[in-house]
C-alpha positions as CSV (number, residue, x, y, z in Angstrom):
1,X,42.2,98.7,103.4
2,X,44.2,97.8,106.1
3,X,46.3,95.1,104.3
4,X,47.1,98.1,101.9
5,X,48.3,100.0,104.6
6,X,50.5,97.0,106.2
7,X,52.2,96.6,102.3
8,X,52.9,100.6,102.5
9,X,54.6,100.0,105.9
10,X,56.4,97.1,104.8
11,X,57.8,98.8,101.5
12,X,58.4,102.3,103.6
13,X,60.4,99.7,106.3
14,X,62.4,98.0,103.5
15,X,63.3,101.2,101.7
16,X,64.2,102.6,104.7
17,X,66.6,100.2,105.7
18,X,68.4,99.6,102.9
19,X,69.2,103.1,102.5
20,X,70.2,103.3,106.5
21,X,72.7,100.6,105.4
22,X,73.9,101.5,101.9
23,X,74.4,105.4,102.7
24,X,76.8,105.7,105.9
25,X,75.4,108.5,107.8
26,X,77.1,111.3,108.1
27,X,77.7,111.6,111.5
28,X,80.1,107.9,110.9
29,X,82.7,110.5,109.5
30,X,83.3,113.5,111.3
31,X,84.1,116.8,109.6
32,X,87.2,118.1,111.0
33,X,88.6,114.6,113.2
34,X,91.6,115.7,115.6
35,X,95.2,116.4,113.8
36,X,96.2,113.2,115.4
37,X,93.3,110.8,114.1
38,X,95.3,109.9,110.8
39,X,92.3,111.1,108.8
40,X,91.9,114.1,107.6
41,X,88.5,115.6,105.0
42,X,89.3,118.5,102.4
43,X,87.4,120.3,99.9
44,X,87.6,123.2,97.8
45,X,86.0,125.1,94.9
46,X,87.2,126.1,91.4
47,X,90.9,125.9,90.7
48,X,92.7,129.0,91.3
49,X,96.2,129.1,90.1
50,X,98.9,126.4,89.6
51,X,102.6,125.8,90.1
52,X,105.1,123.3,89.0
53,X,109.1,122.5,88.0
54,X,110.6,119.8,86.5
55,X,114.0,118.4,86.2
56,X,115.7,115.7,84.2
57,X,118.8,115.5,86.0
58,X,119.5,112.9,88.8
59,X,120.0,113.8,92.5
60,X,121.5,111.2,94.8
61,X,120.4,110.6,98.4
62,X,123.0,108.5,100.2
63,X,122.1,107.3,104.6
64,X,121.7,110.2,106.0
65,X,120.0,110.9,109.6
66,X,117.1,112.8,108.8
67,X,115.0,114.2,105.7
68,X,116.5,116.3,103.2
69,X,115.7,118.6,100.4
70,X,115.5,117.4,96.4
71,X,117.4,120.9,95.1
72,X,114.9,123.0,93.0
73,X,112.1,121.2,94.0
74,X,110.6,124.3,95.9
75,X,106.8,126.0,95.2
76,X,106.1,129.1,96.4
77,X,102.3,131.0,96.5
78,X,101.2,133.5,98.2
79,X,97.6,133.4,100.1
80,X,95.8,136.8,100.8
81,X,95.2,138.1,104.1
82,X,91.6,136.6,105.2
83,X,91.4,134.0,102.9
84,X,91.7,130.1,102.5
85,X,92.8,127.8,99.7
86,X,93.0,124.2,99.5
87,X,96.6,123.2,98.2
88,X,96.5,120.2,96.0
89,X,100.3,118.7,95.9
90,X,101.6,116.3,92.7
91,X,105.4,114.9,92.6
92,X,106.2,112.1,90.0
93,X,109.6,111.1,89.2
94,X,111.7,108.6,88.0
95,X,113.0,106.6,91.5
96,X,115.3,103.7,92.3
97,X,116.7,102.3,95.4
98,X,120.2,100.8,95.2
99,X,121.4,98.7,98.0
100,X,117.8,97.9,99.8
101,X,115.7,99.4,101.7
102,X,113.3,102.1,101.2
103,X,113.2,105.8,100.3
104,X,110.8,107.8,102.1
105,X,109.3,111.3,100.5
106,X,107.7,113.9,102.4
107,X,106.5,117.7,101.7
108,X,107.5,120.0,104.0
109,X,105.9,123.2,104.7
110,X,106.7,127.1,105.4
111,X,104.1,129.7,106.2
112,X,106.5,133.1,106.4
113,X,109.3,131.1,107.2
114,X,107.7,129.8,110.3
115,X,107.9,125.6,109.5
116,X,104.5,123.8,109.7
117,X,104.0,120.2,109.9
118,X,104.1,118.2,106.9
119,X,102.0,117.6,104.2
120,X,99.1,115.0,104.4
121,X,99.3,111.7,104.2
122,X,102.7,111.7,106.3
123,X,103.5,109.5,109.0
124,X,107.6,109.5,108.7
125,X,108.1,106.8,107.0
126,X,105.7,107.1,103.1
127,X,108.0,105.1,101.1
128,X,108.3,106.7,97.0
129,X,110.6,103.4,95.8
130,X,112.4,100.2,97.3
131,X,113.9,98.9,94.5
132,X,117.1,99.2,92.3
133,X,115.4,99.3,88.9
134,X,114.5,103.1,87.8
135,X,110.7,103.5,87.4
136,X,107.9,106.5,87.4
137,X,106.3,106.8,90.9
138,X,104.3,109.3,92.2
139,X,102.1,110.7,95.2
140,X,99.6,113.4,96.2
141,X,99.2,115.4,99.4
142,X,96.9,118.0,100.4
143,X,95.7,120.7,103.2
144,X,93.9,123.7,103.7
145,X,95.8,126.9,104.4
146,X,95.3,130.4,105.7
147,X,97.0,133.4,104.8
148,X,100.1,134.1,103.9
149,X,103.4,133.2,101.6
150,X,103.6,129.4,101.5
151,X,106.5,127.9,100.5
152,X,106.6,123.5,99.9
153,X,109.8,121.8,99.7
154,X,110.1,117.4,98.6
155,X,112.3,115.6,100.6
156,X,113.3,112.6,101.1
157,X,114.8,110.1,103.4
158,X,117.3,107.8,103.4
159,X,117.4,105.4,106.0
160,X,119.2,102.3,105.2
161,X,120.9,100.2,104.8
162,X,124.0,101.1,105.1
163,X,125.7,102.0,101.6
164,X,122.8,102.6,99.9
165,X,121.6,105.0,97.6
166,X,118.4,106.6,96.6
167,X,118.6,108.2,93.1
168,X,115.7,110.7,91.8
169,X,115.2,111.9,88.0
170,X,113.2,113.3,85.5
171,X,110.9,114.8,88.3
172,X,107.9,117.0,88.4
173,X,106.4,118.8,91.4
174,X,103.3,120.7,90.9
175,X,100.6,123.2,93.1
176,X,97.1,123.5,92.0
177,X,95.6,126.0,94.4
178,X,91.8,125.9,94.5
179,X,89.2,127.7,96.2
């Protein structure tokens, strides 16, 4: 009887410890970290409404000291009073860097006009292409909002090197707005 007991402790141990270090506990990732920790935890509920434009023209973007706006590629939607939605962001084009160097994308953000930090992931500097052969590239941002009219806006950044030229075309930017 009592080695029966021991083999029950021994399997109950084993078990117990495998789990303990195959399932990160949740306390390892916090819920809401700081808006400066770099990591940021979303989720949402059935999808709610969706947005998107596309273009198959090209837009240039020579140096220039700062972001600036891709013309037309602007989604608007309008979040009632007391509520939340998650915003779930899509932008593929075609992209190509002439002259070296990156070009960086961002999505910027408007909640009744009043501008709100950028979209997530953004850290300045996300390059969307680095190379002078045209190809498809695409990224994703996200964030919960509160109420009232959003309005998100691609740009994109031209840094360097001197000369060079970012061109954009055949672009899509789409919204999904979920619970």
């Amino acid at each position: 009887m009592r080695m029966r007991t021991r083999e029950n402790f021994a399997v109950t141990m084993t078990a117990l410890l495998t789990l303990t270090t195959m399932i990160p506990a949740r306390a390892q990732v916090p819920e809401n970290p700081s808006a400066n920790a770099g990591f940021f935890v979303h989720s949402g509920g059935a999808a709610k409404a969706k947005r998107a434009r596309t273009q198959t023209f090209p837009t240039n973007f020579p140096v220039f000291n700062g972001f600036r706006p891709l013309p037309l590629a602007t989604l608007s939607f309008v979040v009632p009073a007391n509520q939340s939605e998650l915003f779930n962001v899509a932008f593929s084009a075609e992209c190509s860097k002439l002259g070296g160097g990156p070009l960086n994308i961002a999505v910027f953000h408007t909640i009744n006009g009043v501008a709100q930090p950028p979209l997530e992931p953004f850290d300045g500097a996300q390059s969307f292409c680095s190379v002078p052969t045209p190809a498809t590239h695409s990224g994703l941002w996200v964030r919960r909002v509160g109420a009232g009219t959003h309005v998100l806006q691609v740009m994109f950044l031209n840094p360097g090197p001197a000369g060079s030229v970012g061109v954009i075309d055949d672009w899509t930017f789409e919204l999904v707005v979920y619970d």
